[in-house]
Legacy VTK file of the C-alpha trace (Angstrom):
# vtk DataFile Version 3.0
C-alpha trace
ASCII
DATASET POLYDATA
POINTS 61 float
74.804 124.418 69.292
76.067 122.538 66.862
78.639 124.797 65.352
80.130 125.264 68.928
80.573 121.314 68.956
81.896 121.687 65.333
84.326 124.919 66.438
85.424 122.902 69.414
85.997 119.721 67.869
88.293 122.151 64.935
90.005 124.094 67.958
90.751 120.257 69.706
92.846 119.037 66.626
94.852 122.009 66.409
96.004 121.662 69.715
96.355 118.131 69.304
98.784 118.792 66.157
100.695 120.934 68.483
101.822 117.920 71.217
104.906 117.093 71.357
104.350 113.443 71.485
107.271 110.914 73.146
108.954 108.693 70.450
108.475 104.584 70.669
111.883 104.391 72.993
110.729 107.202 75.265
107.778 105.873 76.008
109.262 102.100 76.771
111.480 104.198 78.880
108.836 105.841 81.096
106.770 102.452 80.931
109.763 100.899 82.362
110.364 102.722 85.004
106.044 103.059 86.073
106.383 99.394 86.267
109.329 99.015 88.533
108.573 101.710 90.729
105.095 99.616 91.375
106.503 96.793 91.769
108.990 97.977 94.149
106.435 99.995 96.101
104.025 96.681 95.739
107.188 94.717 97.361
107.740 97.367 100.339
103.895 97.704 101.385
103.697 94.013 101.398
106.940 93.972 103.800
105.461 96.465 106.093
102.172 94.709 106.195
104.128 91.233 106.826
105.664 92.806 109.470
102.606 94.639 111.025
100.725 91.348 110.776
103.693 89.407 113.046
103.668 91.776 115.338
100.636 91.838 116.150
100.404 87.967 116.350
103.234 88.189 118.474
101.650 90.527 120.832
97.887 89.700 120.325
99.014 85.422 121.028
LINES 1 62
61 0 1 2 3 4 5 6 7 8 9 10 11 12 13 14 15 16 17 18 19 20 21 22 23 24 25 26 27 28 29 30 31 32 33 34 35 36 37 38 39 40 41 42 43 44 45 46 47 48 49 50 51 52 53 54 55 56 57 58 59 60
């Protein structure tokens, strides 16, 4: 049991040395543009739920 955890554990950090891994500006890049894109979504699901919520007052009143 324990040399499968110990083969596994070998077999993890070769793979691991294998990653390409994003430099500093790619990954403020791609953090960038997660963050917008939620904000913008955030901004558009709050406009259709304004919207939703007026018409139904409107109706509903």
């Amino acid at each position: 049991m324990i040399g499968k955890i110990k083969s596994f554990a070998n077999d993890v950090a070769k793979e691991m040395k294998k990653v390409s891994w994003p430099t500093k500006e790619q990954l403020k890049e791609s953090t960038t543009v997660v963050v917008v894109t939620t904000l913008l979504f955030t901004v558009f699901v709050y406009l259709i739920d304004w919207v939703v919520a007026q018409s139904m007052k409107f109706l509903f009143k």
